[in-house]
C-alpha positions as CSV (number, residue, x, y, z in Angstrom):
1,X,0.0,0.0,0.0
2,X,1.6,3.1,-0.8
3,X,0.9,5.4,1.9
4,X,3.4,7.9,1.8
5,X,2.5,10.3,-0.8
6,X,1.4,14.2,0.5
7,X,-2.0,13.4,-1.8
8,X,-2.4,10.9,0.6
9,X,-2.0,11.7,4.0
10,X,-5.5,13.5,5.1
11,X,-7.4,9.5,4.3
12,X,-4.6,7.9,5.7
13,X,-4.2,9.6,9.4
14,X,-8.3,9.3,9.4
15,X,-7.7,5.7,8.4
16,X,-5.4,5.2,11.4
17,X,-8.2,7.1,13.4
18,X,-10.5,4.0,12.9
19,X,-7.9,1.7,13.7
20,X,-6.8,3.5,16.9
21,X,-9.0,5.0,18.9
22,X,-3.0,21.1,28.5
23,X,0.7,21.8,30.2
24,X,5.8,20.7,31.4
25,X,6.5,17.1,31.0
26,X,7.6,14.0,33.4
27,X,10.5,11.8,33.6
28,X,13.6,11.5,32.3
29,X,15.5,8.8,29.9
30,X,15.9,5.6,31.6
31,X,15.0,5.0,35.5
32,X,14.9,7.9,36.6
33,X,12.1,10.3,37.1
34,X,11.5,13.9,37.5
35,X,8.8,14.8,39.5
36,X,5.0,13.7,39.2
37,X,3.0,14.6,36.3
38,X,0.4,15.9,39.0
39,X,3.3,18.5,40.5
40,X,2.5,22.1,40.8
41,X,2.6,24.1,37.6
42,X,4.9,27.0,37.6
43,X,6.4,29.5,35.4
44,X,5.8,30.3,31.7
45,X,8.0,29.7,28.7
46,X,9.1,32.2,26.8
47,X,9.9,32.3,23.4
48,X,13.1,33.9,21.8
49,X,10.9,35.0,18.7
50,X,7.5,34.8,18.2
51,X,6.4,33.4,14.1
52,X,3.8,35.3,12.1
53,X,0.3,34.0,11.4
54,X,1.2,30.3,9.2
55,X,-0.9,29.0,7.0
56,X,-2.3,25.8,5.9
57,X,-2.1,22.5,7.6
58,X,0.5,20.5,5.6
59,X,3.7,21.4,7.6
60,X,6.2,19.8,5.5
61,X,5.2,22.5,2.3
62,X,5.3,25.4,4.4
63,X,8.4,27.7,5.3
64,X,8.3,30.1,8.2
65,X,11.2,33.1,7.6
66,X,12.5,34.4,10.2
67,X,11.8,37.6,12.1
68,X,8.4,37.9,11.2
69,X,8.3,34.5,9.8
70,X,6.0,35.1,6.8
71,X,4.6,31.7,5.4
72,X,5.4,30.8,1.6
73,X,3.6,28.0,0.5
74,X,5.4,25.3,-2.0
75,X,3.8,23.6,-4.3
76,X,3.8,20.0,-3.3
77,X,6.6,17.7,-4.9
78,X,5.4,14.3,-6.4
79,X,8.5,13.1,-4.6
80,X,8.5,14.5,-1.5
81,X,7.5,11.3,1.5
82,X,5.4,11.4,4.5
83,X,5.7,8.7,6.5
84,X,5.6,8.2,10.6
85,X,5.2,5.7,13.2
86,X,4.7,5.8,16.8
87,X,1.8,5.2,19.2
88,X,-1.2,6.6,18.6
89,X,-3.5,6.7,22.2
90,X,-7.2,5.7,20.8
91,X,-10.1,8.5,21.5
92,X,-12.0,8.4,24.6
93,X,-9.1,6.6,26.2
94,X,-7.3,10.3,27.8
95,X,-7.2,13.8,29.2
96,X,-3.5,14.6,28.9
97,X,-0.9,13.0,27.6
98,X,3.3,13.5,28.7
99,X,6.6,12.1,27.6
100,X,10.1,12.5,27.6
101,X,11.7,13.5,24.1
102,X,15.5,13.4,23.1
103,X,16.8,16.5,21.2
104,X,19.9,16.5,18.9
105,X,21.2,20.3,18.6
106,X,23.7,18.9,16.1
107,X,21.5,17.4,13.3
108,X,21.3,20.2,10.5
109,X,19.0,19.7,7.8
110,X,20.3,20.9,4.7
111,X,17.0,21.2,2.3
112,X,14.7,23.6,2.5
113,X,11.4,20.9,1.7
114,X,12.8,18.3,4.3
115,X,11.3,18.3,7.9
116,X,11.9,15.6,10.2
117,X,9.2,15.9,13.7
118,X,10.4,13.5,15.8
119,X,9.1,12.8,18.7
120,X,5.7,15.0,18.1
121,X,3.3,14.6,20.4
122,X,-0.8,15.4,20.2
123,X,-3.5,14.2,22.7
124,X,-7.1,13.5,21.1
125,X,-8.6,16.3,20.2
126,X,-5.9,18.3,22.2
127,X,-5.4,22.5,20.8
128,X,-1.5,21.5,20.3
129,X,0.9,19.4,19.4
130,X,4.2,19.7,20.5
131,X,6.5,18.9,17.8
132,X,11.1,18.6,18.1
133,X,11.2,20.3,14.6
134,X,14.1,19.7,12.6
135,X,14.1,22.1,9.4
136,X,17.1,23.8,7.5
137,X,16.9,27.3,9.3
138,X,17.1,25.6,13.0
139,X,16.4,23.1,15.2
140,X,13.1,24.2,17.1
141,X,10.5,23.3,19.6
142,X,6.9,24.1,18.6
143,X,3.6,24.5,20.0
144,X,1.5,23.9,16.8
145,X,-2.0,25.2,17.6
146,X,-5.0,22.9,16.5
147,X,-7.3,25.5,17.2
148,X,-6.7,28.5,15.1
149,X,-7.7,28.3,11.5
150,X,-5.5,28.9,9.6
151,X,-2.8,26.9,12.5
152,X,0.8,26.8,12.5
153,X,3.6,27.0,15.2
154,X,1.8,29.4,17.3
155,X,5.4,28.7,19.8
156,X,8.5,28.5,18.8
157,X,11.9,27.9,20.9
158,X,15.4,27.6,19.1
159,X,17.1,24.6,21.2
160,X,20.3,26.4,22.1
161,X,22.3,26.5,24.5
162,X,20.1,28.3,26.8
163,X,16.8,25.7,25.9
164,X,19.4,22.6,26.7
165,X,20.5,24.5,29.9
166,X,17.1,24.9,30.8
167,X,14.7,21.9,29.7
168,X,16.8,19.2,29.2
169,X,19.1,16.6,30.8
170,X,21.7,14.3,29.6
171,X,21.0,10.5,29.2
172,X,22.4,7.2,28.3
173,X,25.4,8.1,25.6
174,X,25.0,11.8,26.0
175,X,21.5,12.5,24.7
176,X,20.1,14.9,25.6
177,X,15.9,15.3,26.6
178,X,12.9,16.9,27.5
179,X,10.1,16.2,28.5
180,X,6.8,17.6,27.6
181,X,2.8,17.4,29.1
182,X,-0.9,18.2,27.6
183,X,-3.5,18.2,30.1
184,X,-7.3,19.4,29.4
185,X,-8.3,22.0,31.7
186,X,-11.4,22.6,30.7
187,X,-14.2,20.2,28.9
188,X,-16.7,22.8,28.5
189,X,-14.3,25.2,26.4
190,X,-11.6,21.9,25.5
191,X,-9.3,24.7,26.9
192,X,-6.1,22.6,26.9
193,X,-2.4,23.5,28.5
194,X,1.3,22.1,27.2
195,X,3.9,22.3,29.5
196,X,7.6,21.9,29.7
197,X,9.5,20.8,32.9
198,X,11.9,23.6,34.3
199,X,15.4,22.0,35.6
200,X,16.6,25.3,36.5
201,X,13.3,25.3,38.8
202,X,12.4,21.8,39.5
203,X,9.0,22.7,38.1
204,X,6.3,22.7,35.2
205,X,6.2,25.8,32.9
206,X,3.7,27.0,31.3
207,X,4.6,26.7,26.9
208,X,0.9,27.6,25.2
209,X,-2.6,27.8,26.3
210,X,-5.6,27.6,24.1
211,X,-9.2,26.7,23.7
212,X,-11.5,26.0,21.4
213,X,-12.1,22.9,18.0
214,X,-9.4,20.9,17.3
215,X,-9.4,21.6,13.7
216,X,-7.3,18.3,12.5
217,X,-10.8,16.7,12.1
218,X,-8.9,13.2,13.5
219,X,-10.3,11.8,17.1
220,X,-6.8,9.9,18.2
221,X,-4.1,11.6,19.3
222,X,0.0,10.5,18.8
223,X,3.6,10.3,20.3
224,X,6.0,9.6,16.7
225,X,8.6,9.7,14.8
226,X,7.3,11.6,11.3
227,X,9.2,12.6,8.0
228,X,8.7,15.0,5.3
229,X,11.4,14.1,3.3
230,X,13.1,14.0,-0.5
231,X,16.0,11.8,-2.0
232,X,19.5,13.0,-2.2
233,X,20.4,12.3,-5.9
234,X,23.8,12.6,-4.5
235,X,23.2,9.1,-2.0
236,X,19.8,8.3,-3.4
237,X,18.6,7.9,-0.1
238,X,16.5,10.6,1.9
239,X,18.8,13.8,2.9
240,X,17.6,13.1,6.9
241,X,19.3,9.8,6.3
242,X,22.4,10.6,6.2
243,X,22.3,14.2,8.0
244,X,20.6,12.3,11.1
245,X,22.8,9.2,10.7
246,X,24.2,10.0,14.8
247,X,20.5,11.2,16.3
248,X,18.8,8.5,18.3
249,X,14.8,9.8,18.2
250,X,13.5,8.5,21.4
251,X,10.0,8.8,23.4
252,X,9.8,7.3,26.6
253,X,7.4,7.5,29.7
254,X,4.6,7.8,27.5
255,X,1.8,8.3,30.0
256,X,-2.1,8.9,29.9
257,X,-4.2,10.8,31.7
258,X,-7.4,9.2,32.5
259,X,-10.3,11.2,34.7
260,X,-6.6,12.5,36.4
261,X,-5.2,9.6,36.6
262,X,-1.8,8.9,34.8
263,X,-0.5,5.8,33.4
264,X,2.1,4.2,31.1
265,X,0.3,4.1,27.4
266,X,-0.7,0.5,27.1
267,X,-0.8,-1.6,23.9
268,X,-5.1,-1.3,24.5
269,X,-5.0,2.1,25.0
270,X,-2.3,3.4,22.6
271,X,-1.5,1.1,19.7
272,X,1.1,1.1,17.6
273,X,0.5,2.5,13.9
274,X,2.5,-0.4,12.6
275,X,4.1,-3.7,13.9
276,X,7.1,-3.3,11.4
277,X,8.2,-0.9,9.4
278,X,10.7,-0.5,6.5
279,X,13.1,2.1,6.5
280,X,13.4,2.0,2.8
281,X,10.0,3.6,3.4
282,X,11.5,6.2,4.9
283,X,13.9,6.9,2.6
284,X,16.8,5.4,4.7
285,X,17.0,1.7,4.1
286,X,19.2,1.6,7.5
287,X,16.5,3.1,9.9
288,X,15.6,1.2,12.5
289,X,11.8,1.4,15.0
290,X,12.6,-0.2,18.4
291,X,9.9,-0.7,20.4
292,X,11.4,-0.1,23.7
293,X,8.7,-0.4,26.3
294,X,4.7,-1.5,25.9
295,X,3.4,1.2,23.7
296,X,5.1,3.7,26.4
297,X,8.5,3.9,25.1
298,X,10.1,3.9,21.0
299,X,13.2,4.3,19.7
300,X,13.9,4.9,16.1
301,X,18.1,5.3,15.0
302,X,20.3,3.8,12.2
């Protein structure tokens, strides 16, 4: 089945919605943990630069300059690949949704049309995702808002030395992560909240708030690894392949919120969008999707 055309991607994710079913994050790679989910909420985030009003849903085809960030829409290329994989928590099943995302401030993408989000992270019908964006004019943290029409990265952080200092902490082989939180604060309004945990303070702070329809017209939500990505006549494999051919993209301590309960996405709660994938999918015959916990921790490297 070919699934990874742009034409595509609307009928498949709404596909997946059938088959699978507000906000600083918890934990840390491996063992150890930072502080509950349920922990105070402190402090806001604040962004180095604020983008301009985006356009249009399909990320991978849209640009945002910087400074004012104005939007340019490509057209889409026949040979540009969507692809993705990762747990995908079924509707009805959560409230809130956290993990704990690795960051690599030393994978440039070189072409403009390539994006790599990985791990990206939505709960159902959630006003955000939080996306690790990897595009050729920076490595960023978004807040993509769900409930503005049209949506975009309503924030955006440049991981530098002051985001790693901050939000992250080193792990197994000197990865570096951070973790992330949605929760629903309000049903009535489906006011939701994302949240990054604060090292410097040992507590949640406060990245985007917003309310209102979640405009992606899908019922699921996601933690994955997802591609929008072109071969490298050079290699003829995708660019990512060989510019991300060091970065482990890892998700772990996947957890659900449940009437404010939290606990470890479960394969009946949060199934996988595939058992096994190919890399040559992806563009990158050597890729490899490790399913590191049940349904509550991936890995996906070469």
């Amino acid at each position: 089945m070919n699934r990874h055309r742009i034409t595509l991607v609307a009928a498949l994710l709404t596909a997946l919605a059938a088959l699978v079913p507000a906000p600083a994050t918890a934990g840390t790679p491996g063992p150890a943990r930072t502080p509950s989910p349920d922990a105070p909420h402190h402090g806001t985030v604040t962004a180095a630069r604020t983008p301009g009003h985006a356009p249009g849903r399909d990320r991978a085809v849209r640009a945002f300059a910087d400074g004012r960030r104005a939007a340019r829409t490509a057209a889409p290329d026949a040979d540009l690949t969507h692809n993705w994989w990762g747990v995908f928590p079924r509707p009805g099943t959560h409230d809130g949704i956290t993990a704990t995302h690795t960051v690599d401030p030393a994978y440039k993408v070189s072409d403009p049309d390539n994006f790599t989000y990985a791990p990206t992270t939505k709960a159902q019908k959630s006003c955000m995702e939080v996306v690790t964006a990897y595009w050729n004019s920076g490595n960023e943290i978004w807040a993509w808002d769900w409930c503005s029409s049209p949506g975009g990265p309503a924030k955006v952080l440049p991981v530098d030395a002051d985001f790693l200092a901050t939000y992250t902490t080193t792990g197994p082989g000197g990865t570096r992560a951070y973790s992330v939180q949605m929760v629903l604060d309000d049903a009535a309004t489906n006011r939701w909240s994302a949240y990054l945990y604060n090292h410097r303070t040992a507590a949640w702070s406060l990245l985007y708030r917003q309310s209102g329809n979640d405009l992606s017209a899908l019922d699921h939500g996601w933690d994955m690894f997802e591609i929008y990505a072109s071969t490298d006549p050079a290699t003829g494999v995708g660019y990512y392949c060989t510019e991300a051919r060091t970065t482990v993209f890892d998700s772990s301590a996947v957890q659900l919120r449940d009437h404010g309960a939290w606990k470890a996405a479960s394969p009946a709660d949060a199934p996988w969008s595939e058992p096994r994938p190919d890399g040559r999918d992806f563009l990158c015959p050597r890729l490899k999707f490790l399913k590191a916990g049940a349904n509550d921790h991936w890995t996906v490297r070469q």
